[in-house]
C-alpha positions in Angstrom: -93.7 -7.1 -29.8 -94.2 -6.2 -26.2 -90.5 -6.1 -24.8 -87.3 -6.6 -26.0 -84.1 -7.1 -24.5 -81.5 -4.7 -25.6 -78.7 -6.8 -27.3 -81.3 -8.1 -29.2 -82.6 -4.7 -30.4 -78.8 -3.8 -31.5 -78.3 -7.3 -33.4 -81.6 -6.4 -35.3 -80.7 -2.9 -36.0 -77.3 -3.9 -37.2 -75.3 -1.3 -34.3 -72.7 -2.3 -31.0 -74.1 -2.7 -27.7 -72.5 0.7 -26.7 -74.3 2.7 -29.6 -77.0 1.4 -28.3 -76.5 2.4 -24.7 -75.6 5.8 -25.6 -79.0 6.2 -27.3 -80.8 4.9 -24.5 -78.7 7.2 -21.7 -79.8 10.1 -24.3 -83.2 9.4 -23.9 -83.3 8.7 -20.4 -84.3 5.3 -20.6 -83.1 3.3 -16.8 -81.6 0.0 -17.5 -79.8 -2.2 -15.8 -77.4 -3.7 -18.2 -77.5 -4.7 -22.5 -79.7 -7.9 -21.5 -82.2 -5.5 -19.5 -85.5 -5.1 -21.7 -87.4 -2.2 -23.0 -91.2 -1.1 -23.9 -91.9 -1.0 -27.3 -92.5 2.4 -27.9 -88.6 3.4 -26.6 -88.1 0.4 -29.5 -89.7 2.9 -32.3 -88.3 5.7 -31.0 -84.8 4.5 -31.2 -85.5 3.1 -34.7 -86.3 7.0 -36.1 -83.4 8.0 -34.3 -81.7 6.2 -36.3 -83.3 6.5 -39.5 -82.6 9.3 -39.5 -79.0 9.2 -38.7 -78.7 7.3 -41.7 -80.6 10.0 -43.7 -78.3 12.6 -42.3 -75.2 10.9 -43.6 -76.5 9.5 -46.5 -77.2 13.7 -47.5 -73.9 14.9 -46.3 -72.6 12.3 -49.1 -74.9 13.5 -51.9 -73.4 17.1 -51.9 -69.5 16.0 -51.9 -70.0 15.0 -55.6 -70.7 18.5 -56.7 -67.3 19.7 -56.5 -65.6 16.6 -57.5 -67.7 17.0 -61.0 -66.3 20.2 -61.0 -62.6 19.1 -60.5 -63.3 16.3 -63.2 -64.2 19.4 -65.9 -61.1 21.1 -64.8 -58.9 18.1 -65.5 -60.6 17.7 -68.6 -60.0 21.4 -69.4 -56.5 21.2 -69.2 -55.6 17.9 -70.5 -57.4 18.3 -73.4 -57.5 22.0 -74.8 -57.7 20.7 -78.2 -61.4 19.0 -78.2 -64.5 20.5 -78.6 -65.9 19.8 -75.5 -63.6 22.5 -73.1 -63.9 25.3 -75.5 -67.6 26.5 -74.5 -66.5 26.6 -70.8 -63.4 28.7 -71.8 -65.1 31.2 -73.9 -66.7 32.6 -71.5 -63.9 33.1 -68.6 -63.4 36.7 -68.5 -60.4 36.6 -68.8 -59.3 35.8 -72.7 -59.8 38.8 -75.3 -61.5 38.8 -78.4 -57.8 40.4 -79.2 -56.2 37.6 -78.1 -58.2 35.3 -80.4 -56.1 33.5 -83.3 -58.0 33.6 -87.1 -58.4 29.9 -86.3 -60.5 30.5 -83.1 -57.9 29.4 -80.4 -56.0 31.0 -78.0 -53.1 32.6 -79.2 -51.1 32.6 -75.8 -52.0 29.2 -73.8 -50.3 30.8 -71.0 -53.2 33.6 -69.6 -56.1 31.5 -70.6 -55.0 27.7 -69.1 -54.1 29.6 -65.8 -56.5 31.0 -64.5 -58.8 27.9 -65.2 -55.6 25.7 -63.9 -55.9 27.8 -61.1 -59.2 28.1 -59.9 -60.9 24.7 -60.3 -58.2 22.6 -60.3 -56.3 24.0 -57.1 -59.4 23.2 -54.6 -59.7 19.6 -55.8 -55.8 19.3 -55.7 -56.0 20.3 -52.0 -59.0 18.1 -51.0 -57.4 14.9 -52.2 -54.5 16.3 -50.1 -56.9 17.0 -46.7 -58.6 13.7 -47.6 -54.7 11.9 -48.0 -53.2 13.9 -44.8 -55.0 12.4 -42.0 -54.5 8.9 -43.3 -50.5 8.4 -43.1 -50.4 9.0 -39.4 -53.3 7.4 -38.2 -52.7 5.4 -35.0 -53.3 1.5 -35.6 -56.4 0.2 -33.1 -55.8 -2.4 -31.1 -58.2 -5.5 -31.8 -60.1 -7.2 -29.5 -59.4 -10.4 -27.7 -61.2 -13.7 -26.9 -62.7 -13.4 -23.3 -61.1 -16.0 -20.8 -63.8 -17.5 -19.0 -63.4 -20.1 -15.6 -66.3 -22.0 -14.1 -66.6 -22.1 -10.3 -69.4 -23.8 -8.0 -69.9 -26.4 -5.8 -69.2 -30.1 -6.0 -71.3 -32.3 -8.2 -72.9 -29.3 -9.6 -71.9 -29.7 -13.1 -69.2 -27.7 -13.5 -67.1 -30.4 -15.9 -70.5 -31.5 -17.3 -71.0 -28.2 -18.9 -67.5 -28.1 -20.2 -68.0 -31.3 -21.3 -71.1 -30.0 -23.1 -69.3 -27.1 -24.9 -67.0 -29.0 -25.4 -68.4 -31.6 -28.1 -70.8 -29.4 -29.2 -68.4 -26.3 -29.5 -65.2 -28.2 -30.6 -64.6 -30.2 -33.5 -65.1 -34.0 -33.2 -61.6 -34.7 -34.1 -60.1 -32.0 -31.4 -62.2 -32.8 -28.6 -60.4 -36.4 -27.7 -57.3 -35.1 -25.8 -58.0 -31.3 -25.3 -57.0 -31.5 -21.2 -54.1 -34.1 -21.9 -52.8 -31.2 -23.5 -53.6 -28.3 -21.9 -55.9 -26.8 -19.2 -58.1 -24.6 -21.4 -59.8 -25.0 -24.5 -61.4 -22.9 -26.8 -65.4 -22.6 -28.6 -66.3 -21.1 -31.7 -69.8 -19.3 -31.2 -71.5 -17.1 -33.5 -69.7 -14.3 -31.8 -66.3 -15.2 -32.3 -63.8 -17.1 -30.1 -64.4 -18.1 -26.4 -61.6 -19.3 -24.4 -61.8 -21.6 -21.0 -60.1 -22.5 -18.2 -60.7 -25.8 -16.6 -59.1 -24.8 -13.5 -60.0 -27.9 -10.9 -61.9 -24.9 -8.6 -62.0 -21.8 -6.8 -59.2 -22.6 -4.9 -56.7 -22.5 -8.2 -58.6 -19.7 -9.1 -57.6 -17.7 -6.3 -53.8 -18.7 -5.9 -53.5 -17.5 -9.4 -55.0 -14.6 -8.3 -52.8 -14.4 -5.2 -49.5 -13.6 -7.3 -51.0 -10.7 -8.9 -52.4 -12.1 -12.0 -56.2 -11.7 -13.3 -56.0 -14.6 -15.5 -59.9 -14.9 -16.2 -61.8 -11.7 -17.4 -65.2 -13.6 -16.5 -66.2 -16.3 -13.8 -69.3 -18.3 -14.3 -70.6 -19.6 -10.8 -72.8 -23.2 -11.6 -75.7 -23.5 -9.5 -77.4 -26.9 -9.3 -81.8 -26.0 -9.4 -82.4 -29.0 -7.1 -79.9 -27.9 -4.5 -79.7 -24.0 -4.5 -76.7 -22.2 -2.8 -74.2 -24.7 -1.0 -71.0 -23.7 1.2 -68.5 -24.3 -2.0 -71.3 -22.1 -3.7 -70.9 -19.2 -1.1 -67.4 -19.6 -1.4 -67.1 -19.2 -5.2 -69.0 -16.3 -5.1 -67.2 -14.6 -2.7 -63.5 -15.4 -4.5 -64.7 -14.1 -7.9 -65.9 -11.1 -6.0 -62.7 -10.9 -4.5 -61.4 -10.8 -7.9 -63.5 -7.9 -9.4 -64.6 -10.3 -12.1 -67.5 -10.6 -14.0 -69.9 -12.6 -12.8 -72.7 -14.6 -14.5 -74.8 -17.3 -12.3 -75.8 -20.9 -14.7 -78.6 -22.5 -12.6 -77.8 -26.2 -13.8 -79.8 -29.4 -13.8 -83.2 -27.6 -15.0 -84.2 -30.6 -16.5 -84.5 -32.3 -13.3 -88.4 -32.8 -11.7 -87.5 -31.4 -8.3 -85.5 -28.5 -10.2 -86.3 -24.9 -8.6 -84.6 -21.9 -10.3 -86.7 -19.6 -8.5 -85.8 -21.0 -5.0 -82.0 -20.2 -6.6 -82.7 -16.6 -7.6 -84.2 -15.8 -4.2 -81.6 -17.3 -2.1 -79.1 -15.2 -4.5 -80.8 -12.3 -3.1 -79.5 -12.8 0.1 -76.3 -12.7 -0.6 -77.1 -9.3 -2.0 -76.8 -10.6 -5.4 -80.2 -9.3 -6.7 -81.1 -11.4 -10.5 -82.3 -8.8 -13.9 -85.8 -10.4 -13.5 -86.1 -8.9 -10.0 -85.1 -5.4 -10.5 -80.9 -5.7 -10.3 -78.3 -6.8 -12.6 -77.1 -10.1 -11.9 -77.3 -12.1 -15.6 -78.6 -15.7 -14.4 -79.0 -18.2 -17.1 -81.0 -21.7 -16.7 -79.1 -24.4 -18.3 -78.9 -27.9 -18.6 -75.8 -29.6 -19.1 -77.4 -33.1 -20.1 -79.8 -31.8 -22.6 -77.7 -28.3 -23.6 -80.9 -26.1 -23.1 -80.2 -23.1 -22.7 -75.9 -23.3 -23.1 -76.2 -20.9 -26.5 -78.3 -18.1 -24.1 -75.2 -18.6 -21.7 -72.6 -18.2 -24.6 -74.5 -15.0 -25.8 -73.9 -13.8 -22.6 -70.3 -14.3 -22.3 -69.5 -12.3 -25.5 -72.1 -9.9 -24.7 -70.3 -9.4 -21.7 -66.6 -9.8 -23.0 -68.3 -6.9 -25.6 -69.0 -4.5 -22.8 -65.6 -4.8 -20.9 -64.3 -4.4 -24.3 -61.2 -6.6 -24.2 -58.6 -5.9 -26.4 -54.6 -6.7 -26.5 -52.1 -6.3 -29.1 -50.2 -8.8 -31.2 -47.5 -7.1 -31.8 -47.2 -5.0 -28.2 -44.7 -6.8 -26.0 -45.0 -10.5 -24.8 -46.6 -10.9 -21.4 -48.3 -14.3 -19.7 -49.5 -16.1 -17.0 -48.5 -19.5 -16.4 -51.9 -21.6 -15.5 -50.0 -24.7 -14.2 -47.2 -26.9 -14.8 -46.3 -30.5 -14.7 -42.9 -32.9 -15.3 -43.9 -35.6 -18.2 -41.7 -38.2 -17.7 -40.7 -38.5 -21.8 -40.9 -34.7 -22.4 -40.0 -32.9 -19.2 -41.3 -30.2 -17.7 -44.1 -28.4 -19.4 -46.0 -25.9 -18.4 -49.2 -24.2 -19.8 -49.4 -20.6 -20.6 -52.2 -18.0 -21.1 -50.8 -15.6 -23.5 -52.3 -12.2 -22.7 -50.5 -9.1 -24.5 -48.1 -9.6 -27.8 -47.3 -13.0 -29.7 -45.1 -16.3 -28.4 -42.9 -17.8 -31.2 -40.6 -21.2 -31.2 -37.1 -20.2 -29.7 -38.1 -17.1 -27.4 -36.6 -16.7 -24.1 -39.4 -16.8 -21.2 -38.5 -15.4 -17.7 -40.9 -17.2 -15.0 -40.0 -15.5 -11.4 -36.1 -16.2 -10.9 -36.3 -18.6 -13.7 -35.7 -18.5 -17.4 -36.0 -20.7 -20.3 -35.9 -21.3 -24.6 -39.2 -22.4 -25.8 -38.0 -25.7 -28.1 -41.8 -26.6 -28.5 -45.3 -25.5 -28.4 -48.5 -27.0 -28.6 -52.4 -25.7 -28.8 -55.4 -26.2 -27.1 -56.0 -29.5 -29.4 -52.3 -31.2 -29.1 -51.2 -29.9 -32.6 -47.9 -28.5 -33.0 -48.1 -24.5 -33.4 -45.1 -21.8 -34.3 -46.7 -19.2 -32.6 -49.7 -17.8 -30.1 -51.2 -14.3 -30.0 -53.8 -13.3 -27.4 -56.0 -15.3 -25.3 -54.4 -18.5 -26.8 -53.7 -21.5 -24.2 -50.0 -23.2 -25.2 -48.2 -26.1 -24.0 -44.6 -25.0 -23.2 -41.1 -27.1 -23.4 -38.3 -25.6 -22.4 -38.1 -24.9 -18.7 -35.8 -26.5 -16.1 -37.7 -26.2 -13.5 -41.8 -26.4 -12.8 -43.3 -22.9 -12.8 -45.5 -22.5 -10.3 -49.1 -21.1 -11.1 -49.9 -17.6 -11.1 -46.6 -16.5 -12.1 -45.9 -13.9 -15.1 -44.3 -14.5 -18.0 -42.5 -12.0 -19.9 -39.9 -12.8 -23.0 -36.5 -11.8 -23.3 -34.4 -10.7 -26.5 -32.0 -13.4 -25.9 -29.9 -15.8 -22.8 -28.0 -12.4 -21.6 -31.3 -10.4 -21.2 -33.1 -12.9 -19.4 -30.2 -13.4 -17.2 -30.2 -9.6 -16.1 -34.1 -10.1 -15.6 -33.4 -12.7 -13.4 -30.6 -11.1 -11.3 -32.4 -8.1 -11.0 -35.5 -9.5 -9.8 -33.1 -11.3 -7.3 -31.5 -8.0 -6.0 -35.4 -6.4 -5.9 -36.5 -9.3 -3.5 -33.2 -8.9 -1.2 -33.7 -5.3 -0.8 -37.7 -5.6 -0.3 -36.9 -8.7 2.5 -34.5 -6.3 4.3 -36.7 -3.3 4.2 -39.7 -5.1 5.6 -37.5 -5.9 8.3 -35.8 -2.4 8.5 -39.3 -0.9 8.4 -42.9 -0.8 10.3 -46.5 0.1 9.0 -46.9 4.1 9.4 -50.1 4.8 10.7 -51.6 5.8 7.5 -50.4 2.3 5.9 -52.2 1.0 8.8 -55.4 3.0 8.9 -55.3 3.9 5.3 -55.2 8.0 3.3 -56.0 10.7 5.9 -60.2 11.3 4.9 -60.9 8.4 3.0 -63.3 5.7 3.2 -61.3 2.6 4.8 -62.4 -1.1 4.2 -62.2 -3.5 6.9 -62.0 -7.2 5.1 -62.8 -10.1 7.3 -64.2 -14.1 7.0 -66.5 -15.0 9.6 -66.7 -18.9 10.6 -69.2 -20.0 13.4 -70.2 -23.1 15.0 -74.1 -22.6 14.3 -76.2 -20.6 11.6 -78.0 -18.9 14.1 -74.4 -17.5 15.1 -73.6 -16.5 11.8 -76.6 -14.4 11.4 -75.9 -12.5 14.9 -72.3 -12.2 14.0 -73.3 -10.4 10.8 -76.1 -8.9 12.6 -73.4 -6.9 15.4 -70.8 -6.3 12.0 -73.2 -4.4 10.3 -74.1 -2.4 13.2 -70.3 -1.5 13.4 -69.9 -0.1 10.2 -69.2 4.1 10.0 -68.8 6.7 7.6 -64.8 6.4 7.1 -65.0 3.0 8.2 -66.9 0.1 5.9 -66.9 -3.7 7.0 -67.1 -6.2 4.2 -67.8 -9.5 5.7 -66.4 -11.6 2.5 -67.3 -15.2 3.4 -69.7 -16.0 6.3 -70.1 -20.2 7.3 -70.3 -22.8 9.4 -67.6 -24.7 10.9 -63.7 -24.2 11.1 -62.1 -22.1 8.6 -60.4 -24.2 5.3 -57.6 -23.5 2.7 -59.7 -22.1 1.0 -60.8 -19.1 2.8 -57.2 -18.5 3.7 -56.3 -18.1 0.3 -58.8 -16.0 0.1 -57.5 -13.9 2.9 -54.0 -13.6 2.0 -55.2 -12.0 -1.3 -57.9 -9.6 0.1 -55.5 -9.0 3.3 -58.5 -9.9 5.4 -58.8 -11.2 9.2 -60.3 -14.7 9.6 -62.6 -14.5 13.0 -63.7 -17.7 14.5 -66.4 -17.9 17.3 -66.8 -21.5 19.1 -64.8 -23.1 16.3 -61.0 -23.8 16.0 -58.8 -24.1 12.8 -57.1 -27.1 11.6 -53.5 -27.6 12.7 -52.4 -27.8 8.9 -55.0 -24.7 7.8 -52.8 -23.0 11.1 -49.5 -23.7 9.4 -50.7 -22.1 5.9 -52.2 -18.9 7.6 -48.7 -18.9 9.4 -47.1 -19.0 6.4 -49.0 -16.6 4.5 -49.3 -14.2 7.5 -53.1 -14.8 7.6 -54.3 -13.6 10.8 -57.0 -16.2 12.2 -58.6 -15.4 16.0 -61.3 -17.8 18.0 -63.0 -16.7 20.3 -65.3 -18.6 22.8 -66.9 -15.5 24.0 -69.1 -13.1 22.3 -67.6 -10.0 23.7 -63.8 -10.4 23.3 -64.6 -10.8 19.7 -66.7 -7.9 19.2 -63.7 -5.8 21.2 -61.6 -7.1 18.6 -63.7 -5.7 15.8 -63.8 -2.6 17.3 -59.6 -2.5 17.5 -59.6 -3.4 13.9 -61.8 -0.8 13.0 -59.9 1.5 15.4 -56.7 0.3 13.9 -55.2 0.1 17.4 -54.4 -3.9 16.2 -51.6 -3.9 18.8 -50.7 -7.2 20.3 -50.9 -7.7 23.6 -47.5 -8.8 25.2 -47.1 -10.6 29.0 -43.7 -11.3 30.7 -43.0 -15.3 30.8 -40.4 -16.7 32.8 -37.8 -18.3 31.3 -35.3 -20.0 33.7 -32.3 -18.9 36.7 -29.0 -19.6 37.2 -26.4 -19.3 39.9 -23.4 -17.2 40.0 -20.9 -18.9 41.1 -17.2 -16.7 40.0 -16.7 -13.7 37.9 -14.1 -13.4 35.3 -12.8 -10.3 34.0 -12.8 -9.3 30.6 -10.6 -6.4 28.8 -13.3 -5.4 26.5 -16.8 -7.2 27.7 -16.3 -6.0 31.2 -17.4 -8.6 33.9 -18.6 -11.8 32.7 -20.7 -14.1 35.7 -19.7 -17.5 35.3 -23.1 -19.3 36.5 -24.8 -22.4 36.7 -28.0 -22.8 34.7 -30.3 -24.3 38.0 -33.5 -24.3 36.3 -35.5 -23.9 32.7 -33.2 -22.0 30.1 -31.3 -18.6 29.5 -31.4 -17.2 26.2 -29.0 -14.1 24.9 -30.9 -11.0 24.4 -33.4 -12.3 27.4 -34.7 -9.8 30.2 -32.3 -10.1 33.3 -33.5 -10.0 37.3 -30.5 -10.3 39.2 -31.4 -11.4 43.2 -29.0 -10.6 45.9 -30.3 -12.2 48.8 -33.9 -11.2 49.0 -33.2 -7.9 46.9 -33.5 -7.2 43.7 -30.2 -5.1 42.6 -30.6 -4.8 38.8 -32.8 -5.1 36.0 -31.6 -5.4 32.2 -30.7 -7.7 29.9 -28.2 -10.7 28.9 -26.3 -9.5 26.3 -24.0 -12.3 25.9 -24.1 -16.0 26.5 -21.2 -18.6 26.5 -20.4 -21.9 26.3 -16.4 -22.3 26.7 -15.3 -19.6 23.8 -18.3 -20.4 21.8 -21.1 -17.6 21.9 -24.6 -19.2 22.3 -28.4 -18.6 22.4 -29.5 -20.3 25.1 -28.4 -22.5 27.4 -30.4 -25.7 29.4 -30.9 -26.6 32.9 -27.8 -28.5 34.0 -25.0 -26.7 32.2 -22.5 -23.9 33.0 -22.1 -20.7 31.0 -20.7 -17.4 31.1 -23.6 -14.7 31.2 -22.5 -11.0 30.0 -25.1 -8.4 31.8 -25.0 -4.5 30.7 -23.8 -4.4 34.3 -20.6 -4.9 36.0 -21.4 -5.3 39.4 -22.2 -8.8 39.3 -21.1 -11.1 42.6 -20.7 -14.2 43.2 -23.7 -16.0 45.0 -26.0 -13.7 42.7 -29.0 -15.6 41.2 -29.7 -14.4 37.2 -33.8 -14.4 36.5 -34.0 -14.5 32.9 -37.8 -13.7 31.2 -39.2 -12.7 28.0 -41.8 -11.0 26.5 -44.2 -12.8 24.5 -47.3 -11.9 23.3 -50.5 -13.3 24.6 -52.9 -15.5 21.9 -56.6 -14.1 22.8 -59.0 -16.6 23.1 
């Protein structure tokens, strides 16, 4: 035995990974994580150590029974005075009396002699079985661990669903394995160290909208690397969402099996992506497997729990119900059911669920396999019945008592959302909001697309140069061509800017960043975008805002008003006035006042705006408005760098 990996060492020695780690920080041993390996002379050494930890306790509980022999004697002693076995060890207390003696040789008062031997021996074992009886009433219940909750990620024909497939009939019995995603979206494997729970999410994408609403649904992501194709730009994208996450992550190079397989070529592209693999000196856990011929799936198993271990997972049963709802569908004989991950407490038949600004009775529930259940603890995948409306994905779940409680749920999530909608309009960013705590370390997030690798690499090359002591770039996806769904998702839920050089996004991938107030600048030239960069990192991110002309009209009378003052009754001669628009007003080649329309009308309707060709009544701040007067009306808009 040359080298062994540490989680192999514990399983022989019969301790936990984090014993194990402990012993190994003691010693100084550098590792890297509990599948790192170690010399074989560390191996002895931590066998002694603990041999004799085993010695040591097994001593401490060879001297408790002296006492407790002692305590059996006293017992003894006083339950039976009568026998001859107590009467040698009461002669020869000092306290009885020859005087005290009866002809027949027994105590003639039971009260002094049965006392003091009552007293002594019997007292000290009385109060260790009291010390030993105290601590247990009010000791806290631990809470158990969970089943990890793993997704698979990577690019297309890969072999993501192969490997699910795999685990699937090798992991699941024959008779559930027929309809397990007809059912739900998850399914579970038994291993050798307990329960493993999936998500067959259909990709990274899903992944991250989950993600989006605040819920961490998975607790590790396995990226699938194909050996005969290496890292592809679905690859680079997986990576970079599960990073995004602050998951877990283990790489399975797929498709070793193949003859023009490479798994090196694999581990040093990896590398470049600063994602350095345990066999090269980091702490990456890559596992070849082969989804055809299952070589190499248990090692990838192992590693899962091994890793669900470490993170130690753990939720309890009986804390209070919380969930995540993975997706949701309308069956046209059922209705709408949706699938939840149960993550804290236990589900039952007839509970009240509150989804967003939604609520609902469970009136069914089915497993992983189709089967009808009554109940789901943690890390269990159910079907639900019993919402009116489609959940939408990502959303928690929480129970209510009954109707009325959900009800007061959902109004006061209501009334939260109005008042957060009205102060995000009442409000602005302060500057630290913006720039982020006073002395700290601020991250700059941003997604880098580029028409050309060679691009890409100089764009990376002039971000990394950027980079300061209080300020850190962290270029999260770098590729080639226009920017996808995809990384916009991934923006909105790392709040990062998407900077495009010689490419242009999609009019429909627009409308989503729009939407979810992505930012996304192109830039043609080199320069402007690296001025950008440096405003970002500067924080002064303020637009930049030109005056655009918007239309004139013609005064032609002036009608007094009680309470509005003066109001021009004009001709719209060209483009459009709007209400709240800046105001030029020309009198003759002068310019006599600047402001702005503070009233528009059509008849005794108030408008907006008003076209080319129609009259109006304009209301200035300004009441020396005369007839003849032409109104210039322009707005400030702000200008889209390119």
């Amino acid at each position: 035995m040359s080298k062994i990996r540490i989680y192999t060492l514990a399983k022989e020695v019969g301790v936990e990974n984090h014993r194990m780690l402990e012993i190994l920080d003691g010693l100084g041993v550098q590792y890297k994580s509990v599948s790192s390996t170690i010399e074989e002379d560390t191996v002895e050494l931590i066998k002694q150590i603990l041999a004799e930890e085993g010695n040591d306790a097994t001593g401490g509980q060879v001297s408790d029974p002296a006492p407790e022999s002692v305590t059996q004697a006293a017992e003894a002693t006083t339950s039976e005075p009568v026998s001859p076995t107590p009467a040698p060890t009461a002669a020869p207390t000092p306290e009885p009396a020859p005087g005290q003696m009866s002809s027949e040789g027994r105590p003639v008062n039971p009260t002094p002699t049965p006392a003091p031997v009552a007293a002594q021996p019997v007292s000290p074992a009385a109060s260790a079985t009291q010390v030993e009886e105290r601590p247990a009433a009010p000791a806290e219940r631990e809470v158990p661990h969970r089943a990890p909750v793993v997704t698979i990620m990577g690019h297309v024909d890969h072999g993501k669903t192969s490997l699910l497939d795999y685990i699937r009939k090798t992991k699941v019995a024959a008779k559930e394995a027929g309809g397990i995603t007809q059912h739900v979206g998850a399914f579970e494997a038994q291993t050798s160290k307990g329960r493993i729970v999936f998500i067959d999410t259909p990709g990274h994408e899903a992944f991250t909208t989950i993600r989006a609403r605040g819920a961490n649904v998975a607790d590790i992501a396995i990226i699938v690397i194909a050996a005969d194709d290496s890292l592809m730009p679905q690859t680079r994208e997986a990576i970079a969402h599960a990073q995004a996450a602050k998951v877990p992550m283990i790489i399975a190079i797929n498709k070793i099996d193949l003859a023009q397989a490479d798994p090196e070529r694999v581990k040093t592209d990896l590398t470049q992506l600063n994602l350095v693999p345990e066999e090269y000196g980091g702490d990456l856990v890559v596992v070849p497997v082969s989804a055809r011929s299952g070589e190499g799936v248990e090692d990838l198993l192992e590693y899962i729990s091994l890793t669900a271990e470490l993170e130690d997972l753990r939720a309890d049963p009986q804390g209070e119900f919380a969930g995540v709802v993975i997706e949701g569908k309308v069956d046209k004989q059922a209705g709408v059911l949706a699938t939840v991950m149960v993550q804290e407490g236990t589900l039952h038949i007839g509970d009240f669920l509150v989804v967003g600004e939604r609520y609902g009775k469970i009136k069914a529930m089915s497993d992983s396999n189709g089967g009808r259940i009554k109940e789901a603890g943690p890390s269990t995948p159910v079907q639900v019945l019993g919402f009116s409306d489609v959940p939408e994905s990502g959303e928690k779940v929480v129970s209510a008592k009954n109707e009325h409680a959900a009800r007061e749920i959902v109004e006061a999530r209501a009334r939260d959302r109005h008042d957060t909608e009205n102060a995000r309009v009442r409000n602005r960013l302060t500057l630290e909001e913006m720039m982020g705590p006073i002395g700290s370390v601020r991250t700059v997030n941003l997604i880098v697309r580029a028409d050309t690798q060679g691009s890409v690499e100089a764009l990376q090359g002039i971000l990394a140069r950027k980079e300061s002591d209080d300020v850190k770039i962290n270029v999260m996806f770098a590729g080639i061509g226009s920017p996808s769904e995809a990384d916009v998702l991934l923006a909105s839920t790392a709040e990062a800017t998407i900077l495009c050089f010689s490419v242009t996004p999609a009019g429909g991938v627009k409308k989503i960043a729009d939407s979810k107030g992505v930012e996304i600048k192109s830039y043609r030239i080199i320069y402007e975008l690296i001025d950008e960069v440096d405003r970002l990192i500067k924080g002064t991110v303020d637009p930049v805002f030109e005056e655009k002309y918007l239309g004139r009209a013609e005064v032609r009378m002036i009608i007094k008003h009680p309470r509005s003052g003066n109001i021009a009754g004009s001709y719209v001669t060209d483009g459009s006035l709007k209400r709240n628009a800046k105001a030029k007003v020309t009198r003759g080649r002068q310019v006599v006042y600047e402001g702005t329309i503070v009233g528009l009308k059509r008849f005794k309707d108030d408008v907006r705006e008003v076209q080319t060709g129609y009259e109006c009544g304009i209301n200035l701040d300004w009441d020396d408005v005369m007839e003849g007067d032409i109104i210039e009306a322009s707005e400030m808009v702000e200008v889209t760098q390119a």
